[in-house]
MIDORO-751822 format. One line per field, with one value per residue (C-alpha): x, y, z; residue in one letter; residue number from 1. Coordinates in Angstrom, 1 decimal. Example, Ala and Ser with C-alpha at 12.3 -4.5 7.8 and 13.67 -1.06 7.14 Angstrom:
2
c1 <- 12.3,13.7
c2 <- -4.5,-1.1
c3 <- 7.8,7.1
r <- A,S
k <- 1,2
# end
This chain:
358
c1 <- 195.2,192.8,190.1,191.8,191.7,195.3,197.2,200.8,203.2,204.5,201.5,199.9,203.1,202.8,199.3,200.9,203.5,200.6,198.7,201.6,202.4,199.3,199.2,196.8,198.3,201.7,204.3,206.1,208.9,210.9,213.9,214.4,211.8,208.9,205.6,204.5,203.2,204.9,202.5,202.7,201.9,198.1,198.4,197.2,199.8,202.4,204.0,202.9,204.8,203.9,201.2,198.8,195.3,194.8,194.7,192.0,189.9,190.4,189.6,186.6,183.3,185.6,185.8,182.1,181.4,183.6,181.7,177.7,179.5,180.4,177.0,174.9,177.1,176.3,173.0,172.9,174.5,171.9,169.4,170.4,170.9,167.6,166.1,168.3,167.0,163.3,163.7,165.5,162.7,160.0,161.3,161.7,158.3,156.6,158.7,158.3,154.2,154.6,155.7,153.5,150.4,151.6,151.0,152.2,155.6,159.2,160.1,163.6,164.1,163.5,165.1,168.3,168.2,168.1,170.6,173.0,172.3,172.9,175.5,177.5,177.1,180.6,181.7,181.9,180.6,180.5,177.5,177.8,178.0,174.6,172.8,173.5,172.2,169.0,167.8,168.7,166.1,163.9,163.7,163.1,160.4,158.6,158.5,157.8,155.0,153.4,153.4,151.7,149.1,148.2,147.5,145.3,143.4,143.2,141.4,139.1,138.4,135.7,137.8,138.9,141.1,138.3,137.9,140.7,139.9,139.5,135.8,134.6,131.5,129.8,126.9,126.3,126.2,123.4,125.1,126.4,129.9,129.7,131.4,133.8,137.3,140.1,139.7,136.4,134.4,130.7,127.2,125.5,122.7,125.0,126.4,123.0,121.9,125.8,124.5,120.9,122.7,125.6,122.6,121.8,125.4,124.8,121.6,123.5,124.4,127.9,128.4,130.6,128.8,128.2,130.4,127.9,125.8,128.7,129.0,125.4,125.7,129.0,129.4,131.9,134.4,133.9,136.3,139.4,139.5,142.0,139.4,138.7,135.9,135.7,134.9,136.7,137.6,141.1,140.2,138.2,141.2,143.2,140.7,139.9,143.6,144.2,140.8,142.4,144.9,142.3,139.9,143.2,143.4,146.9,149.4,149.2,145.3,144.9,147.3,145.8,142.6,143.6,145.2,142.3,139.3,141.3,141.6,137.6,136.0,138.7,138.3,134.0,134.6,137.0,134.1,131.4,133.1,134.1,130.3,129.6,132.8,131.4,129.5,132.6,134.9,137.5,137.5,140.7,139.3,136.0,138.4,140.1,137.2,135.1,139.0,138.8,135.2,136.3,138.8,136.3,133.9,130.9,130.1,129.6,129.7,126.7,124.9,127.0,125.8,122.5,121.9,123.5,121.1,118.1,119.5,119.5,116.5,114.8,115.9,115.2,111.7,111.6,112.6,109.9,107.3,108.1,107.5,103.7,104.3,105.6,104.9,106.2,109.3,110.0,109.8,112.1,114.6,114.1,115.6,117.8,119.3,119.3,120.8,123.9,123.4,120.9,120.8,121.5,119.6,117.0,113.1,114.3,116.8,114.8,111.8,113.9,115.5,112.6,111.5,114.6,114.2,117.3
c2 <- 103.1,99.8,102.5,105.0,102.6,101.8,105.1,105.0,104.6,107.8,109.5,108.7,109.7,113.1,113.0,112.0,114.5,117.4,116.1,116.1,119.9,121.1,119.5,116.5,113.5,113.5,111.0,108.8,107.2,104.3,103.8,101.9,103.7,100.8,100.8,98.3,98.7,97.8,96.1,95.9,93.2,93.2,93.5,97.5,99.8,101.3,103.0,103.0,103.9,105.1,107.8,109.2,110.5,112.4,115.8,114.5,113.3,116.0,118.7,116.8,119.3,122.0,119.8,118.9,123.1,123.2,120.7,122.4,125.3,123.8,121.9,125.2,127.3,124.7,124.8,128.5,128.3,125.9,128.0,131.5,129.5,128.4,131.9,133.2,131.0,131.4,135.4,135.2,133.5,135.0,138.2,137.3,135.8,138.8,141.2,139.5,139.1,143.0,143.4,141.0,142.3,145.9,147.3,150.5,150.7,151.2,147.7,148.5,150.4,146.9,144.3,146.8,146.3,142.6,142.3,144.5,142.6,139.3,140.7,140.9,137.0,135.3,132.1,130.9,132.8,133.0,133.3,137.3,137.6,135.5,136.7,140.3,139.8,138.0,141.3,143.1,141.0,141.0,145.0,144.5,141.6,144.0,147.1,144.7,143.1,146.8,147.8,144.6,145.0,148.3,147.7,144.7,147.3,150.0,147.3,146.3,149.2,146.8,144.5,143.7,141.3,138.0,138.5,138.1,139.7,136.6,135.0,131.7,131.4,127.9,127.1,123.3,122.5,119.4,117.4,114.0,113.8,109.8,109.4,112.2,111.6,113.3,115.5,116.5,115.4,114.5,113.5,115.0,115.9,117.7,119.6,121.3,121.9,123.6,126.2,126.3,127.8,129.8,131.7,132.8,133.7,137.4,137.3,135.8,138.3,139.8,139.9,137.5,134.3,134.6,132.4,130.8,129.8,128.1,126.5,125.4,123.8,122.2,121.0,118.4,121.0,121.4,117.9,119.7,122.2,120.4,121.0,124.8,126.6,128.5,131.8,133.9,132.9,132.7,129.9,128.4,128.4,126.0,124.2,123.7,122.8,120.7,118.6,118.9,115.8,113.3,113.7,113.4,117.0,117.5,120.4,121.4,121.6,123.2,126.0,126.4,126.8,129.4,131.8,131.6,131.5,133.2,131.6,132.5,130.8,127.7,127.0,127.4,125.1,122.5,122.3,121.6,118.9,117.2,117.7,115.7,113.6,110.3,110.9,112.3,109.8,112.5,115.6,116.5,116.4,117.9,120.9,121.5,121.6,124.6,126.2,125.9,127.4,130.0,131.4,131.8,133.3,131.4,130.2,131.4,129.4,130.9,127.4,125.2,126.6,127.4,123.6,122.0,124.1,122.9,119.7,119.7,121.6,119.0,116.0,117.8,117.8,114.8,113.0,115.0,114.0,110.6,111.0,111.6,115.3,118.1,120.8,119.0,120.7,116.8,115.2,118.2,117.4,114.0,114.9,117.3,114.2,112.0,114.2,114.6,118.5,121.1,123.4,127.1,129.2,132.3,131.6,134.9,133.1,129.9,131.9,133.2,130.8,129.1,132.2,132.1,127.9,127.7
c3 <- 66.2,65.0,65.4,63.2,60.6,60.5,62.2,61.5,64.9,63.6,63.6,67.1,68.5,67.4,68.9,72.3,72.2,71.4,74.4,76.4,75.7,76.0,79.9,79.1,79.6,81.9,80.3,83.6,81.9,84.0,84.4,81.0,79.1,79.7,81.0,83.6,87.0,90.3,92.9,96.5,98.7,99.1,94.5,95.1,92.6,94.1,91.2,87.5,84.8,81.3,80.6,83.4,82.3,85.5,84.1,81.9,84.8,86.7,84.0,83.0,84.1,81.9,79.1,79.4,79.3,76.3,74.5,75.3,73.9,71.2,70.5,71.3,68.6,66.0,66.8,66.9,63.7,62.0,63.0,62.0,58.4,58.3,59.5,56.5,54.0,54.8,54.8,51.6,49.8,51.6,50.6,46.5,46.4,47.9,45.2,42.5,43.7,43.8,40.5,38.5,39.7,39.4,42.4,43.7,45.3,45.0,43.8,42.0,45.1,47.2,44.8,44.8,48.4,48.6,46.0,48.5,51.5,49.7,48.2,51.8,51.9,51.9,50.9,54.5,57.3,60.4,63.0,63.6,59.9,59.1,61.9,61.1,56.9,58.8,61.0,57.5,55.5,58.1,58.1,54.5,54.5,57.3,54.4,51.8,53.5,54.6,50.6,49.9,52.8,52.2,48.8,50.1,52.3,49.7,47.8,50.3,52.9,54.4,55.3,59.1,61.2,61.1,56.9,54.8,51.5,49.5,49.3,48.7,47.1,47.4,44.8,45.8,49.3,49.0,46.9,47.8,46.8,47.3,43.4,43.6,42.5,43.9,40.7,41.8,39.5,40.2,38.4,35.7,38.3,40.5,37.9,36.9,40.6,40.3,37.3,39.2,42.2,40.4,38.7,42.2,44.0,43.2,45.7,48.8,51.4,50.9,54.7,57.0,58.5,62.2,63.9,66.2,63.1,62.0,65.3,65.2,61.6,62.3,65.9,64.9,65.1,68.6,69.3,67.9,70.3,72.8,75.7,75.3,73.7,71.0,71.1,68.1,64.5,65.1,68.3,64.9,62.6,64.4,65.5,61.7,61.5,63.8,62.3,58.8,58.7,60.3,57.3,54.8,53.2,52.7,53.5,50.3,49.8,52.5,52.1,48.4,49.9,52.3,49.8,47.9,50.3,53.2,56.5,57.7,54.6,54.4,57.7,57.5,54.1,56.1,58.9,56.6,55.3,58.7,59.3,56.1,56.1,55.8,53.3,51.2,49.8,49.0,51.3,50.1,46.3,47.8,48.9,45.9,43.8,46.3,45.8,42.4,42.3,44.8,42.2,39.9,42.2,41.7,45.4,48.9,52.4,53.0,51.0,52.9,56.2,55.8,54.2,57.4,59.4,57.9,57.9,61.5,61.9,59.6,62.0,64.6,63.5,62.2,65.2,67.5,65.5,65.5,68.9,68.3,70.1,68.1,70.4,73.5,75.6,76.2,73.0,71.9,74.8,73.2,69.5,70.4,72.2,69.7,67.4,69.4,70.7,70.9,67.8,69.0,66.4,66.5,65.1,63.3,61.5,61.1,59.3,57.2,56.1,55.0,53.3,51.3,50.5,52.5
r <- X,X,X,X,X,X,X,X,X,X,X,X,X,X,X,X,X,X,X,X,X,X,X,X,X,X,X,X,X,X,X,X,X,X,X,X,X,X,X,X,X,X,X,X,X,X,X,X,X,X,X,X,X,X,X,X,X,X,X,X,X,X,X,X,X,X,X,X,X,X,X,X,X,X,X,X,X,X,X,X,X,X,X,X,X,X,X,X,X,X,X,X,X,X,X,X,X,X,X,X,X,X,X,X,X,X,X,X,X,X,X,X,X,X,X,X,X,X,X,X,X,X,X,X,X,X,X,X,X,X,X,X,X,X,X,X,X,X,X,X,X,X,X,X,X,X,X,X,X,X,X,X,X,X,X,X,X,X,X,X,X,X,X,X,X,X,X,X,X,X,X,X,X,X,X,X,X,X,X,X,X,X,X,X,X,X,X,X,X,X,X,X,X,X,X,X,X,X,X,X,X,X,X,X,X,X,X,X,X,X,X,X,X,X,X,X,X,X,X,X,X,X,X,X,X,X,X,X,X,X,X,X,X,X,X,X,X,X,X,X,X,X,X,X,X,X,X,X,X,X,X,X,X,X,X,X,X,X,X,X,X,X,X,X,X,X,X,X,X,X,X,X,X,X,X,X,X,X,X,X,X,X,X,X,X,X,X,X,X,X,X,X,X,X,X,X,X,X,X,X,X,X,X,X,X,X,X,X,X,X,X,X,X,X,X,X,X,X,X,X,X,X,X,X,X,X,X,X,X,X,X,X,X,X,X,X,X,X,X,X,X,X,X,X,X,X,X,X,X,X,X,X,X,X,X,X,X,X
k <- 1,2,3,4,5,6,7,8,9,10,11,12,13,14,15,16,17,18,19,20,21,22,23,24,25,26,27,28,29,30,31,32,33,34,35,36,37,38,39,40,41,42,43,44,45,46,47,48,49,50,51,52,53,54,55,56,57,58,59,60,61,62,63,64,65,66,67,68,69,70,71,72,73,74,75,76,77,78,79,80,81,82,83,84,85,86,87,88,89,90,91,92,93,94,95,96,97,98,99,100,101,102,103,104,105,106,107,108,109,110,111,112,113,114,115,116,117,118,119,120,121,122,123,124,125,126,127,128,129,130,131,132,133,134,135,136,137,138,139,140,141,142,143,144,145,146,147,148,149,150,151,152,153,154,155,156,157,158,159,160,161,162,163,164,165,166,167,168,169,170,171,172,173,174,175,176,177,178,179,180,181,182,183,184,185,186,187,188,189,190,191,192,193,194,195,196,197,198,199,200,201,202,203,204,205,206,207,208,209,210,211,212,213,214,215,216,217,218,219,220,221,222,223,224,225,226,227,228,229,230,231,232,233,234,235,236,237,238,239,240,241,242,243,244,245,246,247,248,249,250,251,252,253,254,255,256,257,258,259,260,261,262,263,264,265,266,267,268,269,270,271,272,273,274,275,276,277,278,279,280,281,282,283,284,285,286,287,288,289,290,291,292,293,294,295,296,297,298,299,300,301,302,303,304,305,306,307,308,309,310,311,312,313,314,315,316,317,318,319,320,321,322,323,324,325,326,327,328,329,330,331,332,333,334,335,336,337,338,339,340,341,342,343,344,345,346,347,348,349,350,351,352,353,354,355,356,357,358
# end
């Protein structure tokens, strides 16, 4: 009752007399309707009377069932909700994506579906009812999303599963971004070595970057692999994720970048910037600048890698000839070591390059 915050007499007794019908608690009156205990010699009980909790006790594993039941159902519950909630808006942001860019498809046709299926929703509904309006909306997000993809592929017939569609096209991969703000602002010479190289983004090659040139420019990506190696641009991708909070671009940035760029050239963009990070005072400002200049299609990662390849080569070099022996197989060894790890590239590639001023 004190726990109850003040329970009337009244109203715990109707409590008792529940639990007493349905078999819980068995009521022992005495003689003159008290409860006390009578003791034998050694002060062990002989006979108690007043209310015996025994059927509780011995019902307990039941009641224990009864109550992981109950737990899992709510859980169940909460979760059916949530895969609800994230179909329905899933669903209205890929129609209404649909129809503002007008592409081809029987909108009216999906928006009268969703309205139907909503439609069923009741004011209070049980599990059944929820789960069953889920697989709905998911059949619906699965035709939606096929429309939409198509289109995507009608759009681009060249593209496959490791390019995206979207392009990022990066025009100024040398500059220091020491003085950048998180607007992504810079100095007046960076800005014109920006035009310089924007006048030339229609000469870059319009083909993927290999992936173990990007490895070569960017080994720093290598430590956010969780011990494995990578070997495919999707083992890339979350390595590039997973290296995303610990230079402090946020959720948001990131995701930005990805819709624009596409997953490939965000995650080449986020490795050449742990390659450069302290040197950087704002990656995540860095990031949403190149995302900014991505949507208006004026730069390619093929800049950003090629510079931190001849970067590399160039201390590479530099370090063997400190060494007083260019050509020596040793003094090589020497700088490879000293830069940290050997650079992986063909004299094919290196040539050109430097044909190109790369």
């Amino acid at each position: 009752m004190r726990r109850a915050n003040g329970m009337p007499p009244t109203t715990l007794r109707r409590h008792i007399a529940v639990l007493v019908d349905c078999g819980l608690i068995i009521r022992r009156d005495s003689p003159n309707g008290k409860r006390f205990a009578r003791k034998g010699q050694g002060g062990a009980i002989e006979q108690a009377y007043g209310f015996d909790l025994s059927p509780i006790l011995a019902r307990a594993e039941e009641f224990r069932a009864l109550a992981e039941a109950v737990a899992a159902e709510r859980k169940a519950f909460r979760l059916v909700k949530e895969r609800l909630t994230i179909c329905r808006r899933d669903v209205v942001k890929m129609i209404d994506a649909g129809i503002n860019e007008s592409v081809p498809g029987d909108w009216r046709g999906f928006l009268r579906r969703y309205e139907a299926i909503i439609a069923r929703l009741p004011r209070t509904a049980p599990r059944q009812v929820l789960e069953a309006m889920a697989s709905d909306l998911e059949d619906l997000w699965v035709d939606v999303h096929q429309t939409l993809e198509t289109f995507v592929k009608s759009q681009n017939p060249d593209a496959n599963e490791s390019h995206s569609g979207y392009h990022i096209q990066n025009s100024n991969p040398d500059h220091n971004p020491i003085g950048e703000s998180e607007n992504g602002s810079g100095n007046k010479s960076e800005a014109g070595r920006d035009a310089e190289h924007t006048d030339n983004v229609r000469s870059l090659p319009h083909r993927d970057v290999p992936l173990g040139m990007v490895l070569s420019a960017c080994p720093e990506i290598a430590n956010y692999t969780r011990g494995t190696q990578i070997r495919t641009w999707r083992d890339f991708a979350a390595a590039a994720d997973r290296a995303r909070p610990t230079i402090g671009v946020s959720p948001s940035a990131w995701q930005e970048a990805v819709e624009v760029m596409g997953s490939q050239n965000a995650s080449i963009a986020l490795a050449a910037i742990l390659q450069r990070a302290e040197h950087i005072r704002s990656c995540g400002g860095y990031l949403r600048d190149l995302t900014e200049k991505a949507r208006a299609q004026k730069f390619s990662v093929w800049p950003m890698i090629t510079a931190l390849l001849n970067a590399r080569v160039g201390a590479l070099e530099k370090a063997a000839a400190g060494k007083g022996a260019e050509d020596s197989p040793v003094a090589q060894g020497s700088a490879a070591g000293t830069a940290g790890s050997s650079l992986d590239i063909s004299g094919a590639l290196r040539d050109s390059m430097k044909k190109k001023g790369w």
